[in-house]
C-alpha positions in Angstrom: 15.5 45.5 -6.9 13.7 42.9 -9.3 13.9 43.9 -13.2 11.8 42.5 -15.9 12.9 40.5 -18.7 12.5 43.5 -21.1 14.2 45.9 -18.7 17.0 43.2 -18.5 17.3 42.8 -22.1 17.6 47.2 -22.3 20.0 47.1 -19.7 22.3 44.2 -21.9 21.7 46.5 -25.0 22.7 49.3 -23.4 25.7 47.7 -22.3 27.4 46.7 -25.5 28.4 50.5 -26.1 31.1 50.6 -23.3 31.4 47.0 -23.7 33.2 47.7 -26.9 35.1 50.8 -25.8 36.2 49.3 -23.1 37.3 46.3 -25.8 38.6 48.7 -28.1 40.8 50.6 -24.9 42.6 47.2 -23.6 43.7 46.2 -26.9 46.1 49.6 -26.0 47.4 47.7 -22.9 50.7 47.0 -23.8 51.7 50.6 -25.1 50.6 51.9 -21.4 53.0 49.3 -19.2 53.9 52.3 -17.0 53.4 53.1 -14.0 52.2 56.6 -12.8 51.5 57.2 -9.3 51.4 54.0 -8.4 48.8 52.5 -10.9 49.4 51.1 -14.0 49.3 53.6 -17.1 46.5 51.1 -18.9 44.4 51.1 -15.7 44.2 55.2 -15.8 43.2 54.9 -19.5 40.8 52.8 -19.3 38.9 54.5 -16.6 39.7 57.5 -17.6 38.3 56.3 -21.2 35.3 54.7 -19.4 34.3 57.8 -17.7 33.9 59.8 -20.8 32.2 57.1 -22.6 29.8 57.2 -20.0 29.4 61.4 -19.5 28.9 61.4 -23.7 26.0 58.7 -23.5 24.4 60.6 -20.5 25.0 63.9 -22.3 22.8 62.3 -25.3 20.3 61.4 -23.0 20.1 65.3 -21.4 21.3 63.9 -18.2 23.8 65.3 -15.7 27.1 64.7 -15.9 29.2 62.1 -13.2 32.3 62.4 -11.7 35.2 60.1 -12.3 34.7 58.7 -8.5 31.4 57.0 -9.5 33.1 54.9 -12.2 36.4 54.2 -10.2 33.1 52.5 -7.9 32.1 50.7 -10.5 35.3 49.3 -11.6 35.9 48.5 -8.0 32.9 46.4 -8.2 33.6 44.7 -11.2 37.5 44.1 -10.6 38.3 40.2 -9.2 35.4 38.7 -11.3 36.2 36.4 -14.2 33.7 38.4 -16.7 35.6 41.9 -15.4 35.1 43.5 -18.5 31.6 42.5 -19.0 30.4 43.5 -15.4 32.4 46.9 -15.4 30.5 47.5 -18.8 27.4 46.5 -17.5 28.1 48.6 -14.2 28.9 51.4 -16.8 25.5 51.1 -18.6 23.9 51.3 -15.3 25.4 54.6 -14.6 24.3 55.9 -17.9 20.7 55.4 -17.3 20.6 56.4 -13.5 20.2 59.8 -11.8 23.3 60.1 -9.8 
């Protein structure tokens, strides 16, 4: 799908709001070094910190509310990549504005 300048520029807006919670919840990285069932404790927090970052925005918006498996997706899809942080954000942003 092609988006227009302007829709691009929305989309990067809409971004920076998990952008900087998901800034603000690694700076708690090294208080979360454990490991619970199997996965880092600052990987769960983060996700889990995510997730409701993005059910508050849709709840704003008067949208439904998604489940924790469609940003452990988007995580997926951002994790490897150089600009993680900035992709998962962006991938965040993307499931604020959709329709699940």
């Amino acid at each position: 799908m092609t988006i227009t300048p302007h829709q691009l520029d929305q989309k990067l807006a809409l971004r920076d709001r998990p952008l900087n919670t998901l800034t603000a919840a690694q700076q708690e990285r090294a208080a979360r070094e454990y490991v619970t069932d199997g996965e880092l404790g600052w990987v769960i927090y983060e996700r889990k910190t995510m997730h409701q970052a993005v059910n508050a925005a849709r709840a704003e918006r008067g949208l439904t509310l998604v489940p924790i498996g469609a940003v452990e997706r988007v995580e997926s899809m951002a994790s490897g990549h150089y600009d993680y942080s900035s992709k998962f954000a962006l991938y965040c942003a993307e499931l604020i504005q959709e329709q699940p």
